[in-house]
mmCIF file as Biopython writes it, N, C-alpha, C and O atoms, coordinates in Angstrom:
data_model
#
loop_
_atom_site.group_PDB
_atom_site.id
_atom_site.type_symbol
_atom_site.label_atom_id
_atom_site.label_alt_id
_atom_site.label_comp_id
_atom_site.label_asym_id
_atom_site.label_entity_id
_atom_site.label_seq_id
_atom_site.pdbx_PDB_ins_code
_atom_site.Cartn_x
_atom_site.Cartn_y
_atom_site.Cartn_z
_atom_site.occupancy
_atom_site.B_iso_or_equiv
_atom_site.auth_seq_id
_atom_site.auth_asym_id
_atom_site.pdbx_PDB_model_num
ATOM 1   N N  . UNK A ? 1  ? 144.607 8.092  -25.570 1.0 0.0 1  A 1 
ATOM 2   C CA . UNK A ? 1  ? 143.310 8.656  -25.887 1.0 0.0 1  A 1 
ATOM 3   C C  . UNK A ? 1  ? 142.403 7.603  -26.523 1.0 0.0 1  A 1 
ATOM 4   O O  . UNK A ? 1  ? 141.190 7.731  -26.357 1.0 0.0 1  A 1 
ATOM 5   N N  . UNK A ? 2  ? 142.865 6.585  -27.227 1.0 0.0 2  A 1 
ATOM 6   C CA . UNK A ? 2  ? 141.798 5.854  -27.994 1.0 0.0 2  A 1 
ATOM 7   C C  . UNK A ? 2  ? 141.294 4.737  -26.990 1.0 0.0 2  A 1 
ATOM 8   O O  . UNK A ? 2  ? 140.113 4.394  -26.924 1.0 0.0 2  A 1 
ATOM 9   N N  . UNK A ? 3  ? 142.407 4.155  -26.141 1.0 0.0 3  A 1 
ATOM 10  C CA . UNK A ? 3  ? 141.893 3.328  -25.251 1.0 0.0 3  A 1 
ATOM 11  C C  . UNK A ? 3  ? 140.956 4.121  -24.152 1.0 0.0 3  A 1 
ATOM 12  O O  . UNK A ? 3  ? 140.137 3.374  -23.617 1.0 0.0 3  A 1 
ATOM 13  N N  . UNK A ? 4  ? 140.930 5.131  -23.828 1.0 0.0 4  A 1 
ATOM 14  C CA . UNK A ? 4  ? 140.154 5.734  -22.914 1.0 0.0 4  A 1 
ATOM 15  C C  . UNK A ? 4  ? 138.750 5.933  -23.832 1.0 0.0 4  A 1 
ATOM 16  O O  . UNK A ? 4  ? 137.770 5.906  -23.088 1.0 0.0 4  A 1 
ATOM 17  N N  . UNK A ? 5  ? 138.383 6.133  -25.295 1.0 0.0 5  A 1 
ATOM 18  C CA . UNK A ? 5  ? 137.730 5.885  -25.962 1.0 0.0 5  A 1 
ATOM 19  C C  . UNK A ? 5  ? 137.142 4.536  -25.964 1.0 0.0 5  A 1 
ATOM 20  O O  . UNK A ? 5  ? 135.944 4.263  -25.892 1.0 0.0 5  A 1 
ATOM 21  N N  . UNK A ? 6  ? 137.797 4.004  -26.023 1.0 0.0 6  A 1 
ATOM 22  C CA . UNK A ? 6  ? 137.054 2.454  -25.745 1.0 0.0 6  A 1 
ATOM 23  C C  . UNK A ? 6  ? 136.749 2.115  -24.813 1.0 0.0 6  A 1 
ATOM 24  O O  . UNK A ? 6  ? 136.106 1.066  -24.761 1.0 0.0 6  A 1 
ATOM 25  N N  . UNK A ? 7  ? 137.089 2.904  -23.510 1.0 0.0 7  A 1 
ATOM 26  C CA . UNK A ? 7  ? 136.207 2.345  -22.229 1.0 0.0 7  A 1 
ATOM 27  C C  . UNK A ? 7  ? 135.064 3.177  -22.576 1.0 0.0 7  A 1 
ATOM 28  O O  . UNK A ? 7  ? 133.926 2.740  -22.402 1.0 0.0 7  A 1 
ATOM 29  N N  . UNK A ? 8  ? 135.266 4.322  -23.046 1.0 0.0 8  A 1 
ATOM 30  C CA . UNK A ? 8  ? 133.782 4.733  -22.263 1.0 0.0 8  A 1 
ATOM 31  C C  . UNK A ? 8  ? 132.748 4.176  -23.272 1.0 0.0 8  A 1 
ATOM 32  O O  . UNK A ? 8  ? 131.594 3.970  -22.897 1.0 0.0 8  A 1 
ATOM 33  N N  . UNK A ? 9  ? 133.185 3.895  -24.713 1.0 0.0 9  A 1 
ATOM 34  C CA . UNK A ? 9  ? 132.105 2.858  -25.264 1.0 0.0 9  A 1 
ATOM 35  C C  . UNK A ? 9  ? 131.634 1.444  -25.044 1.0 0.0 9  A 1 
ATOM 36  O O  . UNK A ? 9  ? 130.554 0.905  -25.286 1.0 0.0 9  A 1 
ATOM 37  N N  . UNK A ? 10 ? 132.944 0.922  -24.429 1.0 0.0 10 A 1 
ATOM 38  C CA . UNK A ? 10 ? 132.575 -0.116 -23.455 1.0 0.0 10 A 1 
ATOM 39  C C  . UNK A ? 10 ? 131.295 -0.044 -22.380 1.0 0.0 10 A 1 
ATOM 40  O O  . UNK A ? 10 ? 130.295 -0.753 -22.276 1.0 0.0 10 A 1 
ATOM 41  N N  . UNK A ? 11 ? 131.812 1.252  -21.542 1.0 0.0 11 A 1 
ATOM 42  C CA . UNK A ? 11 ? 130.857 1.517  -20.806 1.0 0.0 11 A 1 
ATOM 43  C C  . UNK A ? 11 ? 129.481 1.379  -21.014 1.0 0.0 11 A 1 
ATOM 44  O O  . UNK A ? 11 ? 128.710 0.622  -20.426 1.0 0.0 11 A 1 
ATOM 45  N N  . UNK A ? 12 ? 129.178 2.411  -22.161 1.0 0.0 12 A 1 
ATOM 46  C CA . UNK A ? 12 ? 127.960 2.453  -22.408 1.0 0.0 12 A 1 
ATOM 47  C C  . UNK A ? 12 ? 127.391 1.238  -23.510 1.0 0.0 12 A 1 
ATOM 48  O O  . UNK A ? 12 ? 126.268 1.110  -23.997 1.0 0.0 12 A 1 
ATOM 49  N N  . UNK A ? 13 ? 128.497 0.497  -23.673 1.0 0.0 13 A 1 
ATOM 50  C CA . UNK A ? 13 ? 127.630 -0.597 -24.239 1.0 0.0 13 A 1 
ATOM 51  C C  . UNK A ? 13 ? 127.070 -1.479 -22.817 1.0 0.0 13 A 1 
ATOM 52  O O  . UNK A ? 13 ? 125.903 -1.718 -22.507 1.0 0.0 13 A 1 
ATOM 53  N N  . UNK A ? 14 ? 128.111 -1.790 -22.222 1.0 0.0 14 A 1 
ATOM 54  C CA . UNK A ? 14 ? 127.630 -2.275 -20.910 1.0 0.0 14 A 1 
ATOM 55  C C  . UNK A ? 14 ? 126.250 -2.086 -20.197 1.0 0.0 14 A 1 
ATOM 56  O O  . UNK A ? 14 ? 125.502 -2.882 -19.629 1.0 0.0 14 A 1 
ATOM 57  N N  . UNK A ? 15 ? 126.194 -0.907 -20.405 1.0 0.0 15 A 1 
ATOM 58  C CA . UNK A ? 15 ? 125.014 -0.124 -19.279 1.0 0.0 15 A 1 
ATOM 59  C C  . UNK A ? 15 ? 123.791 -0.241 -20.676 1.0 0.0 15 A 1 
ATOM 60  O O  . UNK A ? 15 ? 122.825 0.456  -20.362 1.0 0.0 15 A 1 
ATOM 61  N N  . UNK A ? 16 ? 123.644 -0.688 -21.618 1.0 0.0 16 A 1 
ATOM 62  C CA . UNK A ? 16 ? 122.910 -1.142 -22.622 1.0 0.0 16 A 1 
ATOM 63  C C  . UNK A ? 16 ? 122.110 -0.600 -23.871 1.0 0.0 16 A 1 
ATOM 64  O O  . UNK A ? 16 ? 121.103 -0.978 -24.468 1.0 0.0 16 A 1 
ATOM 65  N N  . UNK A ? 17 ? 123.147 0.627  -24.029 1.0 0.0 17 A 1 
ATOM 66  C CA . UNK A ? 17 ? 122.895 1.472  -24.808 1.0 0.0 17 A 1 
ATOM 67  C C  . UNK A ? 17 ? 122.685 0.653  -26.744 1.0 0.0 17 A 1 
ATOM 68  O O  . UNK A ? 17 ? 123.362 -0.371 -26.827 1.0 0.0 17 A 1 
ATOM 69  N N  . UNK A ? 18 ? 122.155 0.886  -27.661 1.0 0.0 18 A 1 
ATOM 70  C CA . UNK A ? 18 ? 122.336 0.180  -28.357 1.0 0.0 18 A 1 
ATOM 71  C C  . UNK A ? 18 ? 122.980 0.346  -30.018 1.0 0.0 18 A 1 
ATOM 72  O O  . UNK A ? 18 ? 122.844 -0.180 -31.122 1.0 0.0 18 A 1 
ATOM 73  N N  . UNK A ? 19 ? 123.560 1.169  -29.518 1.0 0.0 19 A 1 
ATOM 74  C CA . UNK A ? 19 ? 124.088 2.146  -30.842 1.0 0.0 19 A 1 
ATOM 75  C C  . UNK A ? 19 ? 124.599 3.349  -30.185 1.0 0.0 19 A 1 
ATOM 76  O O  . UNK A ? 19 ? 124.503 3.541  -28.973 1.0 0.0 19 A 1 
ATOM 77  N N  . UNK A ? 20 ? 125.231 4.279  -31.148 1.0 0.0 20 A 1 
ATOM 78  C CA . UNK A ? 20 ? 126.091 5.721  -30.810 1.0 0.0 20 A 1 
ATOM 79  C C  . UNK A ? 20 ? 125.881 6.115  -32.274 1.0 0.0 20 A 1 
ATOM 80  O O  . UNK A ? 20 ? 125.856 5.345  -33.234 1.0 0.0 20 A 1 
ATOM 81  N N  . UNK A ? 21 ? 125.730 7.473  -32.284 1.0 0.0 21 A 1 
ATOM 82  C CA . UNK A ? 21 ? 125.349 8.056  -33.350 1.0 0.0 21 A 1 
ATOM 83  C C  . UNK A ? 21 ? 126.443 9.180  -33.895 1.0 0.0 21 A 1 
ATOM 84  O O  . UNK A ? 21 ? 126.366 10.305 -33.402 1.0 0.0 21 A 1 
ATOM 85  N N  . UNK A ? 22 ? 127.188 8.984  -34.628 1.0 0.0 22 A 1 
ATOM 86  C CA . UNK A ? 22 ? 128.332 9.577  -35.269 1.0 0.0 22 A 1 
ATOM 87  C C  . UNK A ? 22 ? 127.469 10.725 -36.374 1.0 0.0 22 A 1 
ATOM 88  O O  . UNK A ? 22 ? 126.557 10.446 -37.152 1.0 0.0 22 A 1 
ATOM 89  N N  . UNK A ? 23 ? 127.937 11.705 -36.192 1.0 0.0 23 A 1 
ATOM 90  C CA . UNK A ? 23 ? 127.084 13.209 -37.184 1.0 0.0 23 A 1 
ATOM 91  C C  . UNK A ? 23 ? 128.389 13.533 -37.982 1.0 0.0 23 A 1 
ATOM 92  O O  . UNK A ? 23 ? 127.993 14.505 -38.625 1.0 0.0 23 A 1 
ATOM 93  N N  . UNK A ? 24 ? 129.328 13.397 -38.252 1.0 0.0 24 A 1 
ATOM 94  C CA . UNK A ? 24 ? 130.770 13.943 -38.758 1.0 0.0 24 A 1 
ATOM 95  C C  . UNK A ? 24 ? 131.152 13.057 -38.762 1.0 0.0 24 A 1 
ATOM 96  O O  . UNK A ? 24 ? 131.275 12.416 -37.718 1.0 0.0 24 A 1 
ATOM 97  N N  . UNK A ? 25 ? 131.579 12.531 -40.108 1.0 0.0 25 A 1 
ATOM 98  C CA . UNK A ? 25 ? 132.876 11.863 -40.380 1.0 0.0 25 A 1 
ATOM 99  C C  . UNK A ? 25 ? 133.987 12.361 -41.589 1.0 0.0 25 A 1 
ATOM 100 O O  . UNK A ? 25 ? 133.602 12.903 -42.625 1.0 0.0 25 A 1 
ATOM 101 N N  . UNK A ? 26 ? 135.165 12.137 -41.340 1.0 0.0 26 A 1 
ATOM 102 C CA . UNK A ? 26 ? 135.867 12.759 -42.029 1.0 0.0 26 A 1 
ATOM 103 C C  . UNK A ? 26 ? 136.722 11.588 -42.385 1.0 0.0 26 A 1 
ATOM 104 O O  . UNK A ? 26 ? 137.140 10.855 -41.490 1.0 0.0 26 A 1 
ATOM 105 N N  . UNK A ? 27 ? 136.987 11.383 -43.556 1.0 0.0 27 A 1 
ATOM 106 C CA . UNK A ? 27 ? 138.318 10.260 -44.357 1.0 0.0 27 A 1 
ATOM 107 C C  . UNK A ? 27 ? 138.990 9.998  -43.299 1.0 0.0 27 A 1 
ATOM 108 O O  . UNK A ? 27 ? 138.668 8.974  -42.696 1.0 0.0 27 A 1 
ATOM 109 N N  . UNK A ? 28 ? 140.014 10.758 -42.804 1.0 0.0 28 A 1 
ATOM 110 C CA . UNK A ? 28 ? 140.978 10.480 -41.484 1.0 0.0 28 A 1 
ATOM 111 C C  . UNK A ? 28 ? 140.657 9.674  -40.690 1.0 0.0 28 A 1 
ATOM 112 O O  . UNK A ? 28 ? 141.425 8.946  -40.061 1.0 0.0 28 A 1 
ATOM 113 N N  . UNK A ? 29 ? 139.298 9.707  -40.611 1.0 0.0 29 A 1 
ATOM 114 C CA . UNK A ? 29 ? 138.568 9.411  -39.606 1.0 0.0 29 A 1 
ATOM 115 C C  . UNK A ? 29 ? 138.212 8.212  -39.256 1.0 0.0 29 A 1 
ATOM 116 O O  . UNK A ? 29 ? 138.038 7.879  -38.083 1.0 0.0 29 A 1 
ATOM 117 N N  . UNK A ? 30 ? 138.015 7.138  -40.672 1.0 0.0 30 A 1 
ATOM 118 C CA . UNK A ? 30 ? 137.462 6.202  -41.288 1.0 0.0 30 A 1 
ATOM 119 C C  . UNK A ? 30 ? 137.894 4.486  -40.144 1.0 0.0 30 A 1 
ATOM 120 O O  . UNK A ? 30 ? 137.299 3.448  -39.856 1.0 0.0 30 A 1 
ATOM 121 N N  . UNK A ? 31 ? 139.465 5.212  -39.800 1.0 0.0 31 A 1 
ATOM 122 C CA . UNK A ? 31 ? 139.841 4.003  -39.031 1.0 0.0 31 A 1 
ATOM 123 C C  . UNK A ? 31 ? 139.429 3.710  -37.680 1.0 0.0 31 A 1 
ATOM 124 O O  . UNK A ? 31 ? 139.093 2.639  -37.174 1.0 0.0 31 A 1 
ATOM 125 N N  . UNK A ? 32 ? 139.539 5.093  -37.102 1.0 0.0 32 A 1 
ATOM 126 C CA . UNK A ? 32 ? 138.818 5.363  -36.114 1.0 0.0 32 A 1 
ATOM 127 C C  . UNK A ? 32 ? 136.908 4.679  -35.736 1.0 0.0 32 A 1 
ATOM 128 O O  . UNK A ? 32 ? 136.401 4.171  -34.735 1.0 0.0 32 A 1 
ATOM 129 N N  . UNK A ? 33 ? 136.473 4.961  -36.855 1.0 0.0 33 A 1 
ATOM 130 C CA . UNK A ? 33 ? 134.831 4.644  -36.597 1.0 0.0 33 A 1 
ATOM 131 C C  . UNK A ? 33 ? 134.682 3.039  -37.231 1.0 0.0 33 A 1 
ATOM 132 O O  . UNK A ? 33 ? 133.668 2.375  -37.018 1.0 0.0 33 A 1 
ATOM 133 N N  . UNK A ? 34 ? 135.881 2.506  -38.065 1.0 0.0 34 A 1 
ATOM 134 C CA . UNK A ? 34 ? 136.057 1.150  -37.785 1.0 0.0 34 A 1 
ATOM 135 C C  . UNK A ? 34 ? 136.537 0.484  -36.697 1.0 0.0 34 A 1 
ATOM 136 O O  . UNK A ? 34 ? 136.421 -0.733 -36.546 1.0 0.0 34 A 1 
ATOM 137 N N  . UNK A ? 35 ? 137.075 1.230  -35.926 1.0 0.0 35 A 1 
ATOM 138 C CA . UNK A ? 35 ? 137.484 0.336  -34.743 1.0 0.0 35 A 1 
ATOM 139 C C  . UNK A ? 35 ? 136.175 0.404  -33.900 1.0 0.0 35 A 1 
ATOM 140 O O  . UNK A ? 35 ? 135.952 -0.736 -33.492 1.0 0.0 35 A 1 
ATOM 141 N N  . UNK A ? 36 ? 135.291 1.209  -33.504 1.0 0.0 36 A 1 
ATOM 142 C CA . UNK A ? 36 ? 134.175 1.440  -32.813 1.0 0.0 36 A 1 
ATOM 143 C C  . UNK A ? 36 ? 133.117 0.726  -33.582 1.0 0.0 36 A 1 
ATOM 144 O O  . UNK A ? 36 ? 131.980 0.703  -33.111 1.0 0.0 36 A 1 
ATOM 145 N N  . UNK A ? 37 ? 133.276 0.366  -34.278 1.0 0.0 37 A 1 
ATOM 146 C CA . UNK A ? 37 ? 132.345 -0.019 -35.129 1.0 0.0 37 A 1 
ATOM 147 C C  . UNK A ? 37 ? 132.449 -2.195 -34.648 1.0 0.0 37 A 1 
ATOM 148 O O  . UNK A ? 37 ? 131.792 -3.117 -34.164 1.0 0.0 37 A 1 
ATOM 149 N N  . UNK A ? 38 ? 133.413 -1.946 -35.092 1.0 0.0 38 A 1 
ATOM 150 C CA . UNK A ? 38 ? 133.748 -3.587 -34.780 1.0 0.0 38 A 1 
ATOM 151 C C  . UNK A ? 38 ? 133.928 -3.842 -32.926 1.0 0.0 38 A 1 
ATOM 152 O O  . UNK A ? 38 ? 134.037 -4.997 -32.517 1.0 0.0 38 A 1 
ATOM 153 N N  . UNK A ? 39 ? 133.938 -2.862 -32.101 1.0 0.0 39 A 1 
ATOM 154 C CA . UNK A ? 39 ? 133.601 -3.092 -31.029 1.0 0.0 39 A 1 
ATOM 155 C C  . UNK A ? 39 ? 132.226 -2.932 -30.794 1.0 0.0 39 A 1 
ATOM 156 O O  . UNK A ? 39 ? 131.817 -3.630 -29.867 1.0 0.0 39 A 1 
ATOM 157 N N  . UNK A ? 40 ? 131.260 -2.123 -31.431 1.0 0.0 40 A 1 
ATOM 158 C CA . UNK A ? 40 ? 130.024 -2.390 -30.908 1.0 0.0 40 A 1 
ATOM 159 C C  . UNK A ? 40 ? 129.348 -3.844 -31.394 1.0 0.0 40 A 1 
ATOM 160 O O  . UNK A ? 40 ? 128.580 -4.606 -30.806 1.0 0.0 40 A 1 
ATOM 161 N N  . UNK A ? 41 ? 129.751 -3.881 -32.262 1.0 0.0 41 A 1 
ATOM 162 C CA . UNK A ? 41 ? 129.330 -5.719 -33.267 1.0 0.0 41 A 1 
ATOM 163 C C  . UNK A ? 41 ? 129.784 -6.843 -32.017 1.0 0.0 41 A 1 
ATOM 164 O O  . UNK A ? 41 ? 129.212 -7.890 -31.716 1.0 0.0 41 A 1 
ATOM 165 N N  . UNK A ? 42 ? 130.958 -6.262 -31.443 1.0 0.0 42 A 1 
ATOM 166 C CA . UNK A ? 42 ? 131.121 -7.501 -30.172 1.0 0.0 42 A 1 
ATOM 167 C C  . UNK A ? 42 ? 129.833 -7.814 -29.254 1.0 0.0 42 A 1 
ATOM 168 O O  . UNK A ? 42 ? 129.494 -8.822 -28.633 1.0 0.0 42 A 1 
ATOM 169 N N  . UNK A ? 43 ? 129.229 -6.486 -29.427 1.0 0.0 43 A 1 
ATOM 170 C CA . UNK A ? 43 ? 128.658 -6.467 -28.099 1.0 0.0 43 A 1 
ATOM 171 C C  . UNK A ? 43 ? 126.687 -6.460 -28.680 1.0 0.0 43 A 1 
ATOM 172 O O  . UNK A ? 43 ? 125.680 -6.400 -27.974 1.0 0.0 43 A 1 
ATOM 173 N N  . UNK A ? 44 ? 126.836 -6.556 -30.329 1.0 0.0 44 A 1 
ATOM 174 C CA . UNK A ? 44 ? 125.747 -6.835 -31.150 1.0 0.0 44 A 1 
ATOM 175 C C  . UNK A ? 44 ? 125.060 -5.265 -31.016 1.0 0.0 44 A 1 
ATOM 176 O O  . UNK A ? 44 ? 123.833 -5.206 -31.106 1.0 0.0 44 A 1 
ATOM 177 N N  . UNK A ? 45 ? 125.506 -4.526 -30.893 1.0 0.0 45 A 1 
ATOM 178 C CA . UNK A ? 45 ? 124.526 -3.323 -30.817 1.0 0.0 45 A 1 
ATOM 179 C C  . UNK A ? 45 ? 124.593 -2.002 -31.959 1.0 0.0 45 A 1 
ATOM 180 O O  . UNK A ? 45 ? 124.236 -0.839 -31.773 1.0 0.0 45 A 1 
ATOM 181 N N  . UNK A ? 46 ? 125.103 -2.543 -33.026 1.0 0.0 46 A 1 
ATOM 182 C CA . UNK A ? 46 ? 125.383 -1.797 -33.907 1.0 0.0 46 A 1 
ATOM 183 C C  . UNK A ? 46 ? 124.142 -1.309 -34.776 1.0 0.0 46 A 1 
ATOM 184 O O  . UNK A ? 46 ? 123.658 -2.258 -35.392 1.0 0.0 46 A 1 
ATOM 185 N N  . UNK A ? 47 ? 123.417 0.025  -35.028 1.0 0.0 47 A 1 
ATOM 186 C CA . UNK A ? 47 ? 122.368 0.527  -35.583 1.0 0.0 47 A 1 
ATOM 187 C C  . UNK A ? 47 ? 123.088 1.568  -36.532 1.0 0.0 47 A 1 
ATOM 188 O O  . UNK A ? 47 ? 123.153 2.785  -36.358 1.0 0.0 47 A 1 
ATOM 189 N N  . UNK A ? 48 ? 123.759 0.625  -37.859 1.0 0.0 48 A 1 
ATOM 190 C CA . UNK A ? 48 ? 124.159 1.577  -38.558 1.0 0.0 48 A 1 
ATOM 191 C C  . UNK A ? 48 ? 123.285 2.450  -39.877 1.0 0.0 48 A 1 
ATOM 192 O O  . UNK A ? 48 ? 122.315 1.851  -40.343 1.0 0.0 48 A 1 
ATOM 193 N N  . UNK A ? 49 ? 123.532 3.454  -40.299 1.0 0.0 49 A 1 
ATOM 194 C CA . UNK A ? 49 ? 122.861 4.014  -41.425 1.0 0.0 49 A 1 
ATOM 195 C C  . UNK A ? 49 ? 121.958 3.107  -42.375 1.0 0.0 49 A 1 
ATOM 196 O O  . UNK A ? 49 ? 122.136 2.088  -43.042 1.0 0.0 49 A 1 
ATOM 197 N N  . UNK A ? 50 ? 121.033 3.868  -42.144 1.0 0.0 50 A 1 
ATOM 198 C CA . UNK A ? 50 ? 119.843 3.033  -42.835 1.0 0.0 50 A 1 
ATOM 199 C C  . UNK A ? 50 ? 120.691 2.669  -44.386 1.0 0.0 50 A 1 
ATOM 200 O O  . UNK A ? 50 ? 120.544 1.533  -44.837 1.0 0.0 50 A 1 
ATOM 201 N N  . UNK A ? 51 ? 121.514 3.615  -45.110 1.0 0.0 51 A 1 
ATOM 202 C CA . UNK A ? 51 ? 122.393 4.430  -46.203 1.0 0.0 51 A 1 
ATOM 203 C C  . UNK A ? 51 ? 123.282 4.483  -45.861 1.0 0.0 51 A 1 
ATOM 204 O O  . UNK A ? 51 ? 123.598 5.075  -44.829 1.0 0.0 51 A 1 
ATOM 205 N N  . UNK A ? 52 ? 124.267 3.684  -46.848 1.0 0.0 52 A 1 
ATOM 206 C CA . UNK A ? 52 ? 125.553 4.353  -46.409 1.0 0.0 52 A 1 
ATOM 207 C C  . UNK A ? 52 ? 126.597 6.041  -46.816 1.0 0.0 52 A 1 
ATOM 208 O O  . UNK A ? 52 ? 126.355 6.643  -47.862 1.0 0.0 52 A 1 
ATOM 209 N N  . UNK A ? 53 ? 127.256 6.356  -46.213 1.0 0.0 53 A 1 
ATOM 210 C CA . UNK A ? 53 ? 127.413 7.567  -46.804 1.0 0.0 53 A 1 
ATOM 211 C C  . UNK A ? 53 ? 128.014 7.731  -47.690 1.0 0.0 53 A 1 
ATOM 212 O O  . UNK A ? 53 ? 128.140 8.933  -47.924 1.0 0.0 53 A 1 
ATOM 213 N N  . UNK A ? 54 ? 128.616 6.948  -48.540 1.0 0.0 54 A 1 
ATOM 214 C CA . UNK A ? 54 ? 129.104 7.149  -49.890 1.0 0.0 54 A 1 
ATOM 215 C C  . UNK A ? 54 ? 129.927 5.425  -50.154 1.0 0.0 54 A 1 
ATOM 216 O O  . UNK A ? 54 ? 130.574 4.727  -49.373 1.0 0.0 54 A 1 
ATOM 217 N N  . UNK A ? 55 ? 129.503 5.204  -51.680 1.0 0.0 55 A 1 
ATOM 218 C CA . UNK A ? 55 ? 130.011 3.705  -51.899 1.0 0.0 55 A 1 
ATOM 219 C C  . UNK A ? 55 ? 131.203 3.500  -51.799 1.0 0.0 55 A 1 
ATOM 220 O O  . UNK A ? 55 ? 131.547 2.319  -51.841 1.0 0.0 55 A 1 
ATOM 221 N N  . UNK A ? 56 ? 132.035 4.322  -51.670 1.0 0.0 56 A 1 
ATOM 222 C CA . UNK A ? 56 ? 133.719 4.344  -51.517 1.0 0.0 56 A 1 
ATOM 223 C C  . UNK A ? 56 ? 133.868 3.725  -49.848 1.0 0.0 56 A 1 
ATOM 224 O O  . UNK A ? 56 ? 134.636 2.773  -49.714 1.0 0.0 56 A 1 
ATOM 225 N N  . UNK A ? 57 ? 133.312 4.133  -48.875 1.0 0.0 57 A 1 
ATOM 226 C CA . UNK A ? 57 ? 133.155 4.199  -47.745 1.0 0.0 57 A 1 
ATOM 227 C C  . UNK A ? 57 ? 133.430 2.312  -47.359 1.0 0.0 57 A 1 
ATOM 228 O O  . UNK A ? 57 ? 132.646 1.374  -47.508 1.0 0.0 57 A 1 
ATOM 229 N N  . UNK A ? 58 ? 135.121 2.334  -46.737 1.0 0.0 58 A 1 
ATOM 230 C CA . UNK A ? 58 ? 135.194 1.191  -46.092 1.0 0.0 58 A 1 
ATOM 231 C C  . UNK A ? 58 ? 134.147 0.593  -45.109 1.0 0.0 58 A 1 
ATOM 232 O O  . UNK A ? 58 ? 133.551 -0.484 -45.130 1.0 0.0 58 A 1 
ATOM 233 N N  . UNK A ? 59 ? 134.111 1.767  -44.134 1.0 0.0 59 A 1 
ATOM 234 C CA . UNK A ? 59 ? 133.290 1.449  -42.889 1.0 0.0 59 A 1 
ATOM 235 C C  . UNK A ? 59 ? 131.545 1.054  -43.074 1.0 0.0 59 A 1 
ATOM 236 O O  . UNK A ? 59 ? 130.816 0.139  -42.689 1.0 0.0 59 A 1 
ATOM 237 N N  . UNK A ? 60 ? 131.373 2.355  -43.917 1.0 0.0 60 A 1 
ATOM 238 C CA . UNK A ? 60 ? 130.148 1.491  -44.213 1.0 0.0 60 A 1 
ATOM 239 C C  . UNK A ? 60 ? 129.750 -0.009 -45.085 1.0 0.0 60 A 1 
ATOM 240 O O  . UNK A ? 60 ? 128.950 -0.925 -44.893 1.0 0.0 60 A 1 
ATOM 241 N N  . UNK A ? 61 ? 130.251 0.147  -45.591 1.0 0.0 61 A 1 
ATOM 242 C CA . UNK A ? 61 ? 130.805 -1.003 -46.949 1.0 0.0 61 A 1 
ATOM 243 C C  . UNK A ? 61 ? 130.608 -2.676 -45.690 1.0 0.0 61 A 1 
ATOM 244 O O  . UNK A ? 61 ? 129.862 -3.615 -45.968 1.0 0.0 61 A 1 
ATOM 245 N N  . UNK A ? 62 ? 131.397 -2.614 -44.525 1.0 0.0 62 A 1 
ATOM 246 C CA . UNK A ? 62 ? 131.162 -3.850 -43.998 1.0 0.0 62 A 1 
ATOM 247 C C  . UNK A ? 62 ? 130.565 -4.511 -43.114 1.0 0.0 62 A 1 
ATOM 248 O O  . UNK A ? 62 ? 130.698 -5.734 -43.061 1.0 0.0 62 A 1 
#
């Protein structure tokens, strides 16, 4: 499931989308939207929170 996740963000980074917009995140979750996170940075298209959502927050944090 996660690699099939990464194609299709592949995909749409490909096709030149420039960001993905995450509405829910949950702790569990955190590793998950770091891995997507550091794949969109490959591809430079990362438009993250103007704010991050809380200072504890790995993902936002880097």
């Amino acid at each position: 499931m996660v690699d099939e996740f990464d194609a299709i963000i592949r995909f749409w980074l490909e096709f030149g989308v420039d960001g993905f917009r995450i509405d829910v995140a949950q702790p569990e979750s955190l590793d998950v939207f770091g891995r997507w996170r550091r794949l969109c940075n490959a591809y430079g298209a990362v438009h993250w929170p103007w704010r991050p959502c809380c200072s504890a927050c790995p993902v936002c944090r880097s």
